[in-house]
C-alpha positions as CSV (number, residue, x, y, z in Angstrom):
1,X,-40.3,-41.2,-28.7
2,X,-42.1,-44.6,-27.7
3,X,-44.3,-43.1,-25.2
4,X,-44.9,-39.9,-27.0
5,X,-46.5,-41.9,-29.7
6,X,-48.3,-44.6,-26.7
7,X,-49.3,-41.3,-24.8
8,X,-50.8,-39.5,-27.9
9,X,-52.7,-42.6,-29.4
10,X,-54.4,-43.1,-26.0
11,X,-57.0,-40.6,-24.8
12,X,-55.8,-41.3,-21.4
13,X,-56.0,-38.6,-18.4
14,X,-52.6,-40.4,-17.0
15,X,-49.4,-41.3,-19.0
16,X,-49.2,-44.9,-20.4
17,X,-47.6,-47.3,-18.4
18,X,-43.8,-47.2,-19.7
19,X,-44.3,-51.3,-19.4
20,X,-47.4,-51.2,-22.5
21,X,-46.3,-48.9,-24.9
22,X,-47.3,-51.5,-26.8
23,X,-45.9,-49.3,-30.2
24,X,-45.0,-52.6,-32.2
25,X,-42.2,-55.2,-31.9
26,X,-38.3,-54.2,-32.4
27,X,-37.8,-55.6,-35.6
28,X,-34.8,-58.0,-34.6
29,X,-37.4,-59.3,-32.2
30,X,-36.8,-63.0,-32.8
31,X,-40.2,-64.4,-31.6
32,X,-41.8,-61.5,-34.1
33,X,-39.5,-63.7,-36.7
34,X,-40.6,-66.8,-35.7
35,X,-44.6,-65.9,-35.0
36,X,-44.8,-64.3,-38.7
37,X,-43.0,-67.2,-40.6
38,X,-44.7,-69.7,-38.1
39,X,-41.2,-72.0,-37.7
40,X,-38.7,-72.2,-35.4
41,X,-35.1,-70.4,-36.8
42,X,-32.6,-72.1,-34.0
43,X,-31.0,-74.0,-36.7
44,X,-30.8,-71.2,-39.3
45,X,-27.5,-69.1,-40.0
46,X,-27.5,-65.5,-38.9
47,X,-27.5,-64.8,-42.8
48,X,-30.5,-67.1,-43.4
49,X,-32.2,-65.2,-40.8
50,X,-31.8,-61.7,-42.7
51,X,-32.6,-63.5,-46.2
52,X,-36.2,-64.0,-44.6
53,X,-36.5,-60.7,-42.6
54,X,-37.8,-58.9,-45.5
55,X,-40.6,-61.0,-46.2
56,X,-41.6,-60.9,-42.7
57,X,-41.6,-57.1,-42.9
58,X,-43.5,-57.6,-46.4
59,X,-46.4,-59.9,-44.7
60,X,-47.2,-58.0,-41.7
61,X,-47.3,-55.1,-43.9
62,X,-49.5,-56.7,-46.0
63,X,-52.0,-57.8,-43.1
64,X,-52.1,-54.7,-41.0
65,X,-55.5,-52.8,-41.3
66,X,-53.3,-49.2,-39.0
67,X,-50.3,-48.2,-39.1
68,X,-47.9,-50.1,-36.8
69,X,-44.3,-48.2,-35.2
70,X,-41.6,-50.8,-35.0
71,X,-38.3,-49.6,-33.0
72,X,-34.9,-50.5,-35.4
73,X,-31.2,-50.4,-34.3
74,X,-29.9,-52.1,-37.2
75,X,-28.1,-49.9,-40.1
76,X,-30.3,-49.7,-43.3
77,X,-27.5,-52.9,-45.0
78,X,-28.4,-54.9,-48.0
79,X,-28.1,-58.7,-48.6
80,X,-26.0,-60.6,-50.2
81,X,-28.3,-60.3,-53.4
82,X,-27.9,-56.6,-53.3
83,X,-32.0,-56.3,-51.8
84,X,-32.7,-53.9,-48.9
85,X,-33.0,-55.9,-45.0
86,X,-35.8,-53.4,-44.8
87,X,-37.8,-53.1,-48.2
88,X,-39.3,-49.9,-49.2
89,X,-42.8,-51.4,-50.4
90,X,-43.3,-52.8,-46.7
91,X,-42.4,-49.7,-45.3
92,X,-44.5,-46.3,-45.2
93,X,-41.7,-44.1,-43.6
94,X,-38.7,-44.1,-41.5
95,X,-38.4,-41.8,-38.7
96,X,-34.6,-41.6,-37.7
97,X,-33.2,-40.0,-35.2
98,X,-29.5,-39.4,-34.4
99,X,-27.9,-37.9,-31.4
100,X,-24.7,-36.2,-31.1
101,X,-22.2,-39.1,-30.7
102,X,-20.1,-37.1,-27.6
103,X,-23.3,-37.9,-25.6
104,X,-24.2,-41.2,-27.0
105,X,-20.5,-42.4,-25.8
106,X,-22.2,-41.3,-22.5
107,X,-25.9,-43.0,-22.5
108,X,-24.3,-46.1,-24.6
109,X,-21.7,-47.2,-21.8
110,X,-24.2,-46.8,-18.9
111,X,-26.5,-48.7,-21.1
112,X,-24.0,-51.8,-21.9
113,X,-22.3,-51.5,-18.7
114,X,-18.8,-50.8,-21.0
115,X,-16.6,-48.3,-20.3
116,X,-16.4,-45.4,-22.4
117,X,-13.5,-46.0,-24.2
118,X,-14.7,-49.7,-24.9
119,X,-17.8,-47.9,-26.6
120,X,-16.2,-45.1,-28.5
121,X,-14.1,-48.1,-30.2
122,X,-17.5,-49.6,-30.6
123,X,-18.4,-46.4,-32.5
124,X,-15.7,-46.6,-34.7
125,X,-16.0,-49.9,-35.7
126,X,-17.7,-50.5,-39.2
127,X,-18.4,-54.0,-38.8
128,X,-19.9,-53.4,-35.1
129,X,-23.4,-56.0,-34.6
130,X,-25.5,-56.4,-31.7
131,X,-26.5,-60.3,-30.6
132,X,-23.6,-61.4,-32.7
133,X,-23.0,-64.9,-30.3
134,X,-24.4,-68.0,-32.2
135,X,-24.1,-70.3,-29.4
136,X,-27.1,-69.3,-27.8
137,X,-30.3,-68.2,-28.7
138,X,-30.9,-64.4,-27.9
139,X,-34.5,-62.9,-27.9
140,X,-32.7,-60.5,-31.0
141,X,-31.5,-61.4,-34.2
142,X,-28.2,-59.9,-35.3
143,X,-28.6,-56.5,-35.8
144,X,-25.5,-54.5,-37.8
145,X,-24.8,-51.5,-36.6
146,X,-21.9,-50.8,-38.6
147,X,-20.1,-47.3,-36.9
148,X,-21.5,-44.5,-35.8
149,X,-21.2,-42.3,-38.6
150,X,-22.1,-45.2,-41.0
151,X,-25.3,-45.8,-39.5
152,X,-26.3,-42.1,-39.8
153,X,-25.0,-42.1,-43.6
154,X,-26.7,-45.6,-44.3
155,X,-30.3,-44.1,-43.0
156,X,-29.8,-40.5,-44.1
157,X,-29.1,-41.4,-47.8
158,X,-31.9,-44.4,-48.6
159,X,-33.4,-42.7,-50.5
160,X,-35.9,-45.2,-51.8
161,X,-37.3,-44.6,-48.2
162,X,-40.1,-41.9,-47.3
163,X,-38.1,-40.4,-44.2
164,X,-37.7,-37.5,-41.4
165,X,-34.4,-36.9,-40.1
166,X,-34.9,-35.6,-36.4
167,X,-31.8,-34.9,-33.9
168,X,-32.2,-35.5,-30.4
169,X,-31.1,-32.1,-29.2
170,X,-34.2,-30.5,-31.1
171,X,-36.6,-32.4,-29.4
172,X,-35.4,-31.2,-26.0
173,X,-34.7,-27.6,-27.5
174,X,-38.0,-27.3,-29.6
175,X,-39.9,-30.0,-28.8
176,X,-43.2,-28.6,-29.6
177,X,-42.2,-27.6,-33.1
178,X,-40.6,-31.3,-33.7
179,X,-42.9,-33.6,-32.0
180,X,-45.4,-32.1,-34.3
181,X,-43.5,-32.4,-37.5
182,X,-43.3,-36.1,-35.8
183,X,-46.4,-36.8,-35.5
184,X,-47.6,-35.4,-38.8
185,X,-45.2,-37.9,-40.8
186,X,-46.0,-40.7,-38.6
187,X,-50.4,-39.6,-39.1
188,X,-50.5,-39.4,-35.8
189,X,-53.3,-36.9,-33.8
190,X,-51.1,-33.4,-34.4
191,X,-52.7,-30.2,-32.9
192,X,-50.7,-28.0,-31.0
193,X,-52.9,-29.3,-27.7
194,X,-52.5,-33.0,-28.3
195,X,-48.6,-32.8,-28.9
196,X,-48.0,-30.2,-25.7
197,X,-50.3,-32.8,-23.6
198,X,-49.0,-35.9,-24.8
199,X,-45.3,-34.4,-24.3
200,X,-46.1,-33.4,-20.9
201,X,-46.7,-37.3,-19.7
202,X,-43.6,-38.9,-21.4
203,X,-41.3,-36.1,-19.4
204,X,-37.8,-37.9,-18.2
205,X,-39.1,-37.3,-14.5
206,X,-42.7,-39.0,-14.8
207,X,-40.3,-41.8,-16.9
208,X,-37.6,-42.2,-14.1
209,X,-40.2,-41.9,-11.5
210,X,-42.3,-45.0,-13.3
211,X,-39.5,-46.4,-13.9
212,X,-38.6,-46.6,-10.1
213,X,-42.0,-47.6,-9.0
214,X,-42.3,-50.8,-11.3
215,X,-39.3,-50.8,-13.4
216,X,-39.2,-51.3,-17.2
217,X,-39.0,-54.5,-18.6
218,X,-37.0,-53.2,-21.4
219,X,-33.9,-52.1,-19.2
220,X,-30.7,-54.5,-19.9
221,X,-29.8,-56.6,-16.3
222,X,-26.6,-54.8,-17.2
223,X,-27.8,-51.4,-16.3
224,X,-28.9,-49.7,-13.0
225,X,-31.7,-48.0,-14.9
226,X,-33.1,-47.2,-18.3
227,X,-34.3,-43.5,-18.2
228,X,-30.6,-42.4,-16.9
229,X,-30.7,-38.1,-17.6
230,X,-32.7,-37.2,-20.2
231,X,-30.1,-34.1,-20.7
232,X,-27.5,-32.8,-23.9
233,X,-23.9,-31.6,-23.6
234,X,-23.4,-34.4,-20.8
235,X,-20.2,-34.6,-22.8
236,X,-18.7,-31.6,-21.1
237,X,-18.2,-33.2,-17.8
238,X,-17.9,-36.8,-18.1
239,X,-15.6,-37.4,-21.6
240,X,-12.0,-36.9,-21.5
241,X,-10.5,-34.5,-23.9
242,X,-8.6,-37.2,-25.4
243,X,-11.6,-39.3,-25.3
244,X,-13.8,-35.8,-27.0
245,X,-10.7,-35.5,-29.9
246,X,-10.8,-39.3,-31.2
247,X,-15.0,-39.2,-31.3
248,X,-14.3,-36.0,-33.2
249,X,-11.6,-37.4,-34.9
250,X,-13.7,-40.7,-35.9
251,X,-17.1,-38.9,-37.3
252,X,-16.2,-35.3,-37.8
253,X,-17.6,-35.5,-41.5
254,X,-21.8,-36.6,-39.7
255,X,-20.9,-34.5,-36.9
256,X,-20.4,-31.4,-39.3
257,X,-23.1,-32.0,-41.2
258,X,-25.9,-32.3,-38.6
259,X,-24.7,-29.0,-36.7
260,X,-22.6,-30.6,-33.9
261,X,-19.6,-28.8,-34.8
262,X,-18.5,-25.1,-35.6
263,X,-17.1,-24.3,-38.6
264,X,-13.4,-24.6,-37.3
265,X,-14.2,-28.5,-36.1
266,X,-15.0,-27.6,-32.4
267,X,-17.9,-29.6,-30.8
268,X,-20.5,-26.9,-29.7
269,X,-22.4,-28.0,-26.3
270,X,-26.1,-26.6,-28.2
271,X,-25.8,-27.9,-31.7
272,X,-26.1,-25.4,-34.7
273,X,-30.2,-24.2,-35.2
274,X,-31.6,-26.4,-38.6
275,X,-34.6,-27.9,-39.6
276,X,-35.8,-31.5,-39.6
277,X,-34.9,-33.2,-42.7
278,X,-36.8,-35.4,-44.8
């Protein structure tokens, strides 16, 4: 999604350079934190940290003069005051996009460099965080993640927030029809030419092949590569069906509801035909 929006903003004859996207910080990016309030944060509690992340959000919003994409893992949570981490009025839209979790078991234990029962127990865990250790000083803030099916439920249902619900599966299945519902709601250039060129130079080969020329600085030292396959249903031949039952098991409800199961609770390899949500 990153270089579809580098590749369409930039009237380039070759794809962007996977190293200068240059889309917008992650917004657990802790220098982003520390650049914006203009102080250091070392000796501030993780909570202390979120009590100022929406004011951060609040003044960049305030000073941009474009729209600016910022990548989020964290679930949509609230404070301990009951306010949003993200606020609505610094935010013009969220574009979420969920993938069904048999194959994220898959793509999130090469990522970590976990095994894949280690991450489906990660899944399943509603107090999961990334960058949790307080000892040290991690270029990312805490993020919660909450479980898998909590973090759909948490972004699917803010409704104070202007937002497209997009599944991974459809923008390999129809990925001219949803990059283009993409890049209206993020006012991005949208004719049918712009989308089908821009999708053409963020392809998972010319991505792995960059990738392997110059790596990506964004890859975890855990991992052998970022841009792994690219493909759905990977589920089929790598999970266990023990390991298939307790993901199903764990988030039928999300699962259900965004098409990845059939009516009698089986996962389906293409999930069930249905339009982007707002």
């Amino acid at each position: 999604m990153r270089s579809f929006i580098a590749n369409i903003t930039h009237d380039n004859e070759t794809e962007v350079d996977i190293n200068e996207f240059n889309t917008g910080s992650i917004s657990s990016s802790r220098g982003w934190i520390e650049e914006v309030l203009g102080f250091d944060i070392g000796a501030l509690s993780q909570d202390e940290i979120d009590r100022l992340r929406p004011e951060v959000y609040r003044r960049t919003a305030q000073q941009a003069t474009e729209y600016e994409y910022h990548k989020i893992h964290d679930a949509y949570t609230f404070l301990a005051d009951g306010s949003a981490l993200i606020p609505a009025d610094a935010t013009a839209g969220v574009l979420y996009i969920l993938r069904n979790p048999l194959d994220v078991a898959i793509s999130f234990a090469h990522h970590s460099n976990k095994s894949i029962d280690q991450v489906i127990e990660h899944m399943a865990n509603p107090e999961f965080v990334f960058a949790k250790n307080i000892k040290q000083q991690n270029k990312q803030l805490r993020q919660r993640l909450l479980s898998w099916s909590m973090h759909v439920n948490s972004w699917v249902n803010a409704t104070e927030l202007n937002r497209l619900i997009v599944r991974y599966e459809d923008m390999k299945l129809l990925p001219q029809q949803t990059f283009t519902k993409v890049a209206s709601f993020l006012k991005l250039p949208g004719d049918s030419a712009q989308v089908e060129q821009a999708l053409s130079k963020c392809h998972i080969d010319k991505l792995q092949q960059q990738e392997k020329e110059k790596g990506f600085n964004e890859k975890s030292a855990k991992a052998e590569s970022f841009f792994r396959k690219g493909i759905i249903g990977d589920w089929q031949q790598t999970l266990s069906k023990k390991q298939i039952e307790t993901i199903v098991c764990h988030h039928s409800d999300m699962m259900q509801q965004f098409g990845y199961l059939d009516k009698s609770g089986q996962p389906l390899v293409e999930p069930i035909a249905m339009s982007s949500t707002t």
